[in-house]
N, C-alpha and C positions, 0 to 999 in steps of 0.2 A: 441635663439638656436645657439651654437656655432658650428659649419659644421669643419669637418675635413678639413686640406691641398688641399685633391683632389677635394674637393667640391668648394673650393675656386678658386685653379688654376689644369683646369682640363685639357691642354695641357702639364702636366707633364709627366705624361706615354709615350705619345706621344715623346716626347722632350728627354726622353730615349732610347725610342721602335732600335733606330738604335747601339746602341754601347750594350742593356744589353738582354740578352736572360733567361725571364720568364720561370719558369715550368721545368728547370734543375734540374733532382735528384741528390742526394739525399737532404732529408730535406728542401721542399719546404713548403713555408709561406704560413700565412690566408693573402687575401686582399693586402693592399698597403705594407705591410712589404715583402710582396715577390720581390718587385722590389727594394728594398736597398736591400733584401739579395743576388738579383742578380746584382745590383750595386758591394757591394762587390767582390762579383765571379768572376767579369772581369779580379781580380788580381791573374789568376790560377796557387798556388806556388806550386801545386803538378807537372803540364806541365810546369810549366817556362813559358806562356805565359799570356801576359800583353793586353786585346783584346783594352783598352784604349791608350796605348802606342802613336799610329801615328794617329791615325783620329779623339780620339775625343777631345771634347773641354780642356782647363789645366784646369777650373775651374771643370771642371767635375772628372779631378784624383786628384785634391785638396782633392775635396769632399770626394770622395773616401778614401782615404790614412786617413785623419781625421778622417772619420768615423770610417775605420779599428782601428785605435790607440784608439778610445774609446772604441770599444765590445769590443778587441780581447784583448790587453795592457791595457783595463784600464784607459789609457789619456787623458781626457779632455782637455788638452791647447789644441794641433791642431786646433779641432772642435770647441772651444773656440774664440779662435783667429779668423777662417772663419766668425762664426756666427756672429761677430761684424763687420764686413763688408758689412753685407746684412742683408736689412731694412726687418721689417713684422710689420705688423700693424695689429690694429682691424678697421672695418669699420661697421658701424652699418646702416642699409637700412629698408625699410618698412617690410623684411622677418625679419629682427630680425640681430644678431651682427654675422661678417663674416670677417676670417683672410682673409688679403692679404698680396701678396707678391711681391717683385719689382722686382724680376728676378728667373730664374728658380732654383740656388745654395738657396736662400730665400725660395722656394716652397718647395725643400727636405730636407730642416732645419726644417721648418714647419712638414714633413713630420715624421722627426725623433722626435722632438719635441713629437707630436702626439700618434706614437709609445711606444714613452718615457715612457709617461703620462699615457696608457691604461696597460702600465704592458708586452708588446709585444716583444718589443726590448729586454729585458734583456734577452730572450728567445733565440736570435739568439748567436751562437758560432762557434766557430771557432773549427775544429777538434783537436782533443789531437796529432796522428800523425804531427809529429814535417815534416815531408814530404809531407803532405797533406796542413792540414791548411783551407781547403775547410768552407765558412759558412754555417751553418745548422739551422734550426729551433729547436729546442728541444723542443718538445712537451708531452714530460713524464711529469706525474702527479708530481710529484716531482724535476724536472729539473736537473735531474742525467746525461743525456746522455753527454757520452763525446768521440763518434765517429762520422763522418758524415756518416757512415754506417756500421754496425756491420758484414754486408758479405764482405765488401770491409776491411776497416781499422781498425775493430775492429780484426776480426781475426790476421790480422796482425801484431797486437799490442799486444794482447792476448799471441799471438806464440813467439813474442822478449822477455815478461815477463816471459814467462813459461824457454825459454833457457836460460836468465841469470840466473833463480833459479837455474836451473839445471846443470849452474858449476858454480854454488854455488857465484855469483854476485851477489850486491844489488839487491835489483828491485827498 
């Protein structure tokens, strides 16, 4: 039996709990992907405010900033490049075979990894609002959604598309 990341190293939440704040609407996750999508959040481009900036760790907005350039850009070198600096292994014990990880930026590799792998991750985005940017979970049947919330950003997006139609600008 192969145990997810947090089963593995389960002082990761923990190891976050002080820089990322779980349960921020809109578009909050199932399970461990709610804490990368609040990983993400830290970098509030809609406030301009960076809650990672001065207290937490660099390897922690590494993390971060990597991460963002793969959902949001598409990038994988960043995320790339981190992951090959930290080790994960399999360990196989009397319960059966269990990742480990050598430090905590390893544990939410794993973490994404994980995500990856179950189809979860690709779920998370990034708001269409070129002023927002906020990440969301998209949880539509079809994975259409392209607001982090349709009373907040959708409208507003909505109401800029409807005006340029109407003098007569692209959309």
């Amino acid at each position: 039996m192969v145990t997810t990341m947090l089963d593995a190293v389960p002082d990761v939440k923990e190891w976050l709990s002080p820089w990322v704040q779980t349960g921020a609407e809109p578009g909050i996750a199932p399970d461990g992907l709610e804490h990368l999508r609040a990983l993400l959040n830290t970098d509030n481009r809609f406030a301009g405010l960076d809650t990672l900036k001065t207290t937490a760790p660099s390897a922690l907005r590494t993390l971060r900033d990597a991460l963002r350039a793969f959902i949001v850009e598409g990038n994988p070198a960043p995320l790339d490049a981190l992951a090959a600096g930290h080790r994960l292994s399999v360990r196989v014990g009397a319960s059966g075979p269990v990742l480990a990880a050598d430090d905590e930026t390893a544990a939410l590799l794993a973490m994404v990894f994980d995500e990856y792998r179950a189809g979860r991750l690709q779920r998370l985005k990034a708001c269409a609002n070129p002023d927002c940017q906020w990440v969301y979970f998209d949880g539509s049947r079809n994975r259409s959604g392209r607001w982090c919330s349709m009373n907040e950003c959708g409208d507003v997006m909505k109401a800029r598309s409807y005006r340029r139609r109407a003098r007569g600008e692209d959309a």
